[in-house]
C-alpha positions as a LaTeX table, in Angstrom:
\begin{tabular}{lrrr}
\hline
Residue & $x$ (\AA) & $y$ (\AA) & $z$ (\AA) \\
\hline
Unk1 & $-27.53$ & $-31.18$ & 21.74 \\
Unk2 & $-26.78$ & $-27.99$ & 23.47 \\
Unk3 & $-22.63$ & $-28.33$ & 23.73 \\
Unk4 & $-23.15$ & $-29.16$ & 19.88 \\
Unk5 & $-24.53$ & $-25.83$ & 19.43 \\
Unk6 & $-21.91$ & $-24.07$ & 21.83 \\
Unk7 & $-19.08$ & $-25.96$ & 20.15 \\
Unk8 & $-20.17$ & $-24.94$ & 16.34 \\
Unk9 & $-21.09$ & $-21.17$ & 17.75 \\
Unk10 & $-17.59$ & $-21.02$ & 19.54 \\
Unk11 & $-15.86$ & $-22.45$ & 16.41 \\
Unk12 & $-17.69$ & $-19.94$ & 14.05 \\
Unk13 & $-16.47$ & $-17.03$ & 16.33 \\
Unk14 & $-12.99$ & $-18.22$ & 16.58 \\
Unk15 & $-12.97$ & $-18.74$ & 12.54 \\
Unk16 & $-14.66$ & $-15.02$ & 12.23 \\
Unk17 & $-11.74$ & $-13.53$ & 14.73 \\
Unk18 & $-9.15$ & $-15.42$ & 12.76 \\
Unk19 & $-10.75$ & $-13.98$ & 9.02 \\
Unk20 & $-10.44$ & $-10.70$ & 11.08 \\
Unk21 & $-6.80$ & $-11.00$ & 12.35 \\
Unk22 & $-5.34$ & $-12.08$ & 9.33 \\
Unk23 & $-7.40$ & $-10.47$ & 6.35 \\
Unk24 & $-9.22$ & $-7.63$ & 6.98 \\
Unk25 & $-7.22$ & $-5.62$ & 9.95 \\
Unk26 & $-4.11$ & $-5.51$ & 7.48 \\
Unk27 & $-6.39$ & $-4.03$ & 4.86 \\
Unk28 & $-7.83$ & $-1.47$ & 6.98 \\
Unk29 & $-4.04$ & $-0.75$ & 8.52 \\
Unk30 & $-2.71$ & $-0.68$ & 5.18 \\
Unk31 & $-5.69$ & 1.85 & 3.81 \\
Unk32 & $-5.17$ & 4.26 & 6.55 \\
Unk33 & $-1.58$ & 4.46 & 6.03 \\
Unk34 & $-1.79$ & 4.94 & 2.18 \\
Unk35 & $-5.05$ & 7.72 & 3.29 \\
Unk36 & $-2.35$ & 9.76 & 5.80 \\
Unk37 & $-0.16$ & 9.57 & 3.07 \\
Unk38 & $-1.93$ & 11.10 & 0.35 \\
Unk39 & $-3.34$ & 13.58 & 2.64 \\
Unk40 & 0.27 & 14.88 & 3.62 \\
Unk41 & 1.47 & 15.23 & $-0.01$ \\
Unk42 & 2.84 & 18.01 & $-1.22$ \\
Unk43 & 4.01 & 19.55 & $-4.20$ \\
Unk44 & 7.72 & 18.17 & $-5.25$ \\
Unk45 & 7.05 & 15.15 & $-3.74$ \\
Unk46 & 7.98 & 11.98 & $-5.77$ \\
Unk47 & 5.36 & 9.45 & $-5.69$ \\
Unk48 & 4.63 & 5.93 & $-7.19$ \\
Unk49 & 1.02 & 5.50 & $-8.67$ \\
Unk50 & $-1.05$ & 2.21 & $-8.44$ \\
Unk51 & $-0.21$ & 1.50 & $-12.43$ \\
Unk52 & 3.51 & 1.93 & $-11.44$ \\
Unk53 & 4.35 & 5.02 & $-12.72$ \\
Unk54 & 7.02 & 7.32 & $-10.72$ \\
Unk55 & 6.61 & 11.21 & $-10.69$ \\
Unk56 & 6.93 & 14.35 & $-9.50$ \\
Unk57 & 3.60 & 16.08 & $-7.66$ \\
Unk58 & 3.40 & 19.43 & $-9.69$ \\
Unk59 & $-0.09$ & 20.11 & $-7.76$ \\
Unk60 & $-2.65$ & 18.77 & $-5.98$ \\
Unk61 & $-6.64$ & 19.61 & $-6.21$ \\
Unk62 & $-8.06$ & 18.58 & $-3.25$ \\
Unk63 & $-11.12$ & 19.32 & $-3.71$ \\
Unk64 & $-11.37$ & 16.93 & $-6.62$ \\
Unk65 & $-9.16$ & 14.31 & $-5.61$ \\
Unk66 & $-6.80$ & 14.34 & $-8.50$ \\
Unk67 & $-2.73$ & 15.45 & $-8.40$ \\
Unk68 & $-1.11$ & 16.44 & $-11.22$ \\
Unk69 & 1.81 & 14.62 & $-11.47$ \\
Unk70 & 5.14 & 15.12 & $-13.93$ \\
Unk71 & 5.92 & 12.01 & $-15.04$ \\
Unk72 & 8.42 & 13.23 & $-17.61$ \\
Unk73 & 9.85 & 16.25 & $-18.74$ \\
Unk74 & 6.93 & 18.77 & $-19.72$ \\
Unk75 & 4.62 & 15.80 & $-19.23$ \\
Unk76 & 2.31 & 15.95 & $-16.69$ \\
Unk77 & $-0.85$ & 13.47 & $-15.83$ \\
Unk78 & $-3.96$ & 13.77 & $-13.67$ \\
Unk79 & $-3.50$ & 11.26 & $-11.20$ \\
Unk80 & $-6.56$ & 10.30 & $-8.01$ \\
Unk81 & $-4.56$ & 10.91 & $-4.82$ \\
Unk82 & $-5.90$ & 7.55 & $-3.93$ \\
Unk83 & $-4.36$ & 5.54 & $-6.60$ \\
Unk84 & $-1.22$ & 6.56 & $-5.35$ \\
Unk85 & 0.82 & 3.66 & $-3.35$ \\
Unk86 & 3.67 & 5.62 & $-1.82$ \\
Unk87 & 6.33 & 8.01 & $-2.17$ \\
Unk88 & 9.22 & 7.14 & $-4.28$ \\
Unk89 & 12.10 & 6.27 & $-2.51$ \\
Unk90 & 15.24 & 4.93 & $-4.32$ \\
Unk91 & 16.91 & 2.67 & $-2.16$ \\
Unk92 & 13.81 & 0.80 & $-0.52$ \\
Unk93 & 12.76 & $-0.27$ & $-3.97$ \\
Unk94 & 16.56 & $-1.29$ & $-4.63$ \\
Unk95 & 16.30 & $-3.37$ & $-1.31$ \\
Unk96 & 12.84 & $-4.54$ & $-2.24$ \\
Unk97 & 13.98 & $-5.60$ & $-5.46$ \\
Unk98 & 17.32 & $-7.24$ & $-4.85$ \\
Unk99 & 15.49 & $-9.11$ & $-1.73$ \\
Unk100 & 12.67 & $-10.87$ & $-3.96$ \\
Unk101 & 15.47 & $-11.17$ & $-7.19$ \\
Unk102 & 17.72 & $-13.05$ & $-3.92$ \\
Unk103 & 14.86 & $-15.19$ & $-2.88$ \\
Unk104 & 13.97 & $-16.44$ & $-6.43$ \\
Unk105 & 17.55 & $-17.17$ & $-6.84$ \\
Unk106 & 17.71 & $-19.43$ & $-3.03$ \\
Unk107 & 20.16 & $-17.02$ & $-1.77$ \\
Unk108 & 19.80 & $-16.86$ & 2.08 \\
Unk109 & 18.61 & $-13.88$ & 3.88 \\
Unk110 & 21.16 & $-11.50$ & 6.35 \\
Unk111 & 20.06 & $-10.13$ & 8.97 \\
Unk112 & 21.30 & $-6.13$ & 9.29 \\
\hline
\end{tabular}
């Protein structure tokens, strides 16, 4: 009765450090990293928002949370400085995007 009891306890442990490996650590990893990010913004920066919008940081309120960001010419929204995913870079969302359009199509993967 007692290895029973050690046996479902040491499974239940192993399943909880598993859960913790593979979901929540990334989360937390990935929410600090998107936190440093948002903390080191600063005006001119190009940014992408969570809704997928791409503009230009015209200020940020920090004591509010919110950015103002130009998302077109003489346009300018309120974003939350935590809705915003990343900074906008060109050629990583060209990569990005030819690398999932290659996969869809079967093409193999190279290597750099």
């Amino acid at each position: 009765m007692g290895s029973e009891f050690l046996l479902v306890a040491f499974l239940m442990l192993a399943g909880m450090g598993v859960y913790w490996t593979m979901v929540l650590f990334p989360r937390q990893r990935d929410f600090k990293r998107r936190q440093e990010m948002a903390r080191s913004l600063a005006e001119g920066d190009e940014v992408i928002t969570g809704g997928g919008l791409i503009g230009r940081v015209k200020r940020i309120d920090s004591a509010q949370g919110v950015a103002y960001v130009e998302i077109a010419e003489g346009l300018e929204v309120r974003v939350l400085t935590a809705a915003m995913i990343d900074r906008y870079d060109p050629d990583v969302i060209a990569r990005n995007s030819n690398q999932v359009h290659d996969e869809q199509q079967g093409v193999p993967q190279q290597t750099p």
